[in-house]
C-alpha atoms as one frame of an Amber mdcrd trajectory, in Angstrom:
protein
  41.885  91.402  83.548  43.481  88.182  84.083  44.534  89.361  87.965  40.598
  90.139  88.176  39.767  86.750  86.867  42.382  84.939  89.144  40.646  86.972
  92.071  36.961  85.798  91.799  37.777  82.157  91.019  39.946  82.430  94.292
  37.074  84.118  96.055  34.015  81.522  94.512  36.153  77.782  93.609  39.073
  78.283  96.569  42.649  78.676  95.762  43.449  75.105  94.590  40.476  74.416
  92.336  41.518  73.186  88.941  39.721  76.456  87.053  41.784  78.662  89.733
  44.922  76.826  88.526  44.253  77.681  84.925  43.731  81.204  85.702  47.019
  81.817  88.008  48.818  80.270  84.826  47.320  82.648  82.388  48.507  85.094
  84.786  51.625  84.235  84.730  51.796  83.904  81.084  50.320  87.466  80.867
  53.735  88.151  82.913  55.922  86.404  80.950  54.529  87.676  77.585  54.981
  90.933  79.069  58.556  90.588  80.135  58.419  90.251  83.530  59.719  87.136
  84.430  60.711  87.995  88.239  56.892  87.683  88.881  56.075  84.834  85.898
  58.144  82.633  87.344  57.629  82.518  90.981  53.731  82.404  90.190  54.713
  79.542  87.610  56.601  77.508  90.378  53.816  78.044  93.013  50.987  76.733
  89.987  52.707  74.047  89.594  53.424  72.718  92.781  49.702  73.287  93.291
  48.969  70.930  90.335  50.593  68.531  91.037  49.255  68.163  94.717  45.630
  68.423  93.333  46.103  66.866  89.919  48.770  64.533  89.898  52.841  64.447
  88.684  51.568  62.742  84.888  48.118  65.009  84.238  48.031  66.887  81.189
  47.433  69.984  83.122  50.464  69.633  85.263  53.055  68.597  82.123  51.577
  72.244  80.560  52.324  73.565  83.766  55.815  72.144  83.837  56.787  72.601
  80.391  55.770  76.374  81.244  57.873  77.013  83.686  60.813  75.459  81.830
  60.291  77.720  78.855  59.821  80.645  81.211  63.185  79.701  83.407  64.915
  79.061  79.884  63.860  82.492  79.042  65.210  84.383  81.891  68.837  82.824
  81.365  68.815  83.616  78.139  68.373  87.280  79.074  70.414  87.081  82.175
  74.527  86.889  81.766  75.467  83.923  83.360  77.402  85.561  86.605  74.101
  87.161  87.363  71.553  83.857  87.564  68.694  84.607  90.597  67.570  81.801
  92.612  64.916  80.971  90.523  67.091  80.449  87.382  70.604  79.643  89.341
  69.574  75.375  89.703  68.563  75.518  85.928  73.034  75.438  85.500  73.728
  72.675  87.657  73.997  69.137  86.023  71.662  66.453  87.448  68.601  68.585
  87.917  65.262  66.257  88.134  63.507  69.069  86.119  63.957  68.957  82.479
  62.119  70.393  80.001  59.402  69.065  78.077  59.560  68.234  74.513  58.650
  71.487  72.772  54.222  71.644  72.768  52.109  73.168  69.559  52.322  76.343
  71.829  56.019  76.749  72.459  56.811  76.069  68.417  53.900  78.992  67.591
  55.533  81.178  70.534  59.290  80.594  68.827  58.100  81.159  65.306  56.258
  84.252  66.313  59.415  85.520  68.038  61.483  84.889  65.287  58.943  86.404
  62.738  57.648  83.970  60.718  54.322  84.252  59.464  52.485  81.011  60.737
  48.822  82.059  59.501  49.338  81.651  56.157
């Protein structure tokens, strides 16, 4: 559904209209949720250099898109054995890297508590 929605806003707004944007992050949510973070990530790099062209380095949209990508890089070297980092999680080791992480948003803390199995809905 979402690769359908991402499809017809690319077809009617063009590829770098803001809606478009939200979309192609959902969709590479909907990969990361699912585990497959050798196609989240990529499509989370390629969002967010789009934002930031169209939107700016300091608008909301682009720190959610940023702060995405971190926890989705942060996830794949947690899964990955450090000898084995791709090039899309090897730069995340290196000291001196310009991208950090966000401070943690309302999403990320739900995400973490969810994985861990806390029951945050009462």
């Amino acid at each position: 559904m979402y690769e359908a929605t991402l499809a017809q806003r690319e077809q009617v707004l063009g590829d770098t209209h803001p809606s478009t944007l939200t979309s192609r992050n959902n969709l590479a949510h909907a990969y990361e949720s699912a585990g497959d973070l050798d196609r989240a990530i990529p499509l989370y790099e390629a969002t967010l250099a789009q934002y930031e062209q169209v939107l700016g380095d300091t608008h909301p949209e682009t720190l959610t898109s940023r702060n995405n990508l971190a926890y989705a890089r942060s996830a794949a070297v947690a899964v990955q054995p450090s000898d084995t980092a791709t090039p899309a999680t090897a730069h995340n080791n290196h000291p001196g890297t310009s991208e950090q992480p966000l401070s943690p948003s309302p999403t990320d803390l739900c995400r973490a508590t969810d994985q861990k199995g806390f029951d945050i809905h009462g």
